[in-house]
N, C-alpha and C positions, 0 to 999 in steps of 0.2 A: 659589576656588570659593565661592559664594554658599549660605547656608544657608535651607534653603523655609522658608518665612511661614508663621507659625502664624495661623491667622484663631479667633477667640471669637466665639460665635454662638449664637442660639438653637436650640433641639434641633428637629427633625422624625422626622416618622415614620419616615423613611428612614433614621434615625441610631440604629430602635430595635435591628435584631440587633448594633449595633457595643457600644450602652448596655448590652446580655443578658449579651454575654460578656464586658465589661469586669466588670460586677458580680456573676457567677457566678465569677469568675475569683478574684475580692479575696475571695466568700460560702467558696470552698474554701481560700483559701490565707491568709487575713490575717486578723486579730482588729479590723481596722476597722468593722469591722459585723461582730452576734452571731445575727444569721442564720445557719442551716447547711446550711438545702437552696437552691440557685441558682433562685429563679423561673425560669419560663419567658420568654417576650417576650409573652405574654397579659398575662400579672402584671407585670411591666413597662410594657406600654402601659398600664393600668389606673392605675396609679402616675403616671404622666406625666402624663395625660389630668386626674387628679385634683391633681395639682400646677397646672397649665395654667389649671384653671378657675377657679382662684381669683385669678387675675391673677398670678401669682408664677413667677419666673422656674425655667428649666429649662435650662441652656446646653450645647453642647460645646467640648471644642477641638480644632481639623483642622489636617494636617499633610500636604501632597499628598492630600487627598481622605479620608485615612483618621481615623477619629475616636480621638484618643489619651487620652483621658478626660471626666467629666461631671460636672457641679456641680448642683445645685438646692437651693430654699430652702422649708421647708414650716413651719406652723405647728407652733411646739412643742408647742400642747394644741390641742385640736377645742373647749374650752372661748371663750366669745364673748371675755371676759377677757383670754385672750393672742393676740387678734389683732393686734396690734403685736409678739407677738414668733416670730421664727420660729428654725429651726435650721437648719444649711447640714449639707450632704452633700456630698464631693468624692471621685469614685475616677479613678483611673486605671491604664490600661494598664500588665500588667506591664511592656513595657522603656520604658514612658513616665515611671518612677516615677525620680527624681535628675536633672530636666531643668528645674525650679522652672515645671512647668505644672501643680502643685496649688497654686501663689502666685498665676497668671495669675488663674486658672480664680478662686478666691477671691475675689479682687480685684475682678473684672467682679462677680461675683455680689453684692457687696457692697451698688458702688452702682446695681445693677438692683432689690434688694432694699430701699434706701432711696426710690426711685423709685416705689417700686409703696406706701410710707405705712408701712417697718418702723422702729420704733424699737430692738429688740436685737434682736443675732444671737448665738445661742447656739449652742456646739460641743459636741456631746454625743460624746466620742473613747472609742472600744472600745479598751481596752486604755494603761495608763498609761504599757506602753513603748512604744506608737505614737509613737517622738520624731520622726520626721517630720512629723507631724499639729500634734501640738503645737506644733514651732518655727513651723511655715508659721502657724500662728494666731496665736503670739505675733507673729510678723516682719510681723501685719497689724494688731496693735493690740489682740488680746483679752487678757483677762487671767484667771488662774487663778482660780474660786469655788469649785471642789469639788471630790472626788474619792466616787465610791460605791466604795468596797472591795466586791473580790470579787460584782462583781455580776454576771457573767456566768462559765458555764462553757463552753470551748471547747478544743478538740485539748488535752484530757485536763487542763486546768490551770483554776482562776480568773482571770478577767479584771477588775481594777479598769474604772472608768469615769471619765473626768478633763472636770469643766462649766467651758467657757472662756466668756466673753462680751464682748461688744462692742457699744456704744451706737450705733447711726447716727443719722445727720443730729442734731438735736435731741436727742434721747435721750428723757431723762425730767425736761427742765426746764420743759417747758409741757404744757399738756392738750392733747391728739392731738383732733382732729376725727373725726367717721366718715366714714372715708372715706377720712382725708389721711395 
């Protein structure tokens, strides 16, 4: 018996109620992000729409039709300075989680995110026992900078914050062009 094809793709509008409740679903149940009320798909499409603009990737992953999680890469400051560097965001479906499609999904985003002129990607990870988060970024090449203790409080505890990073393409060994 043959196992369906996962296809990696760019996100569409049509993929926004799959994107609502995969990430209302992690906003209620998981310390991956320290959000606590679940936007809506308004707040969502607004989110995408403003990912999108800026040339910067937004992807899913589908699994017969259905969307099993979603990766995107956004500027880690709105400052003009870190536009070279972004931060990745990866959820997924709950029974999609222990299927290594938050490795896929990462991966592709990687090199869409060097493509589009990033020199780091940084993992800003909710929660220091998210050891899934973190192996899946170690097992792609980032490496440990920091930890913010206790910077987040959620389902009644503090949540450290754990900053991984990883240099694409070039990194930081020539001066970046605007634009490139």
């Amino acid at each position: 018996m043959s196992t369906p094809a996962l296809l990696i793709r760019p996100s569409t509008h049509a993929d926004l109620p799959a994107i609502t409740a995969i990430y209302g679903w992690n906003v209620l149940n998981g310390t991956g992000t320290f959000e606590l009320d679940a936007p809506d798909q308004a707040e969502m499409a607004r989110r995408r729409d403003d990912v999108l603009s800026k040339g910067l990737p937004w992807l899913v992953v589908v699994r017969d039709g259905a969307v099993l999680g979603y990766a995107y890469a956004n500027h880690f400051r709105p400052r003009k300075a870190y536009r070279f560097c972004l931060e990745d965001s990866v959820y997924l479906a709950a029974d999609a989680k222990g299927q290594g499609l938050g490795r896929l999904l990462l991966a592709e985003l990687l090199v869409r995110s060097e493509a589009a002129g990033a020199r780091q990607m940084l993992a800003v990870i909710g929660d220091s026992a998210n050891l899934g988060s973190i192996g899946v970024h170690r097992s792609l090449g980032f490496e440990h900078v920091g930890v913010m203790k206790a910077a987040g409080w959620k389902f009644d505890r503090w949540c450290d914050v754990v900053i991984m990073q990883k240099a694409l393409g070039p990194g930081q060994a020539n001066d970046p062009k605007d634009g490139a």
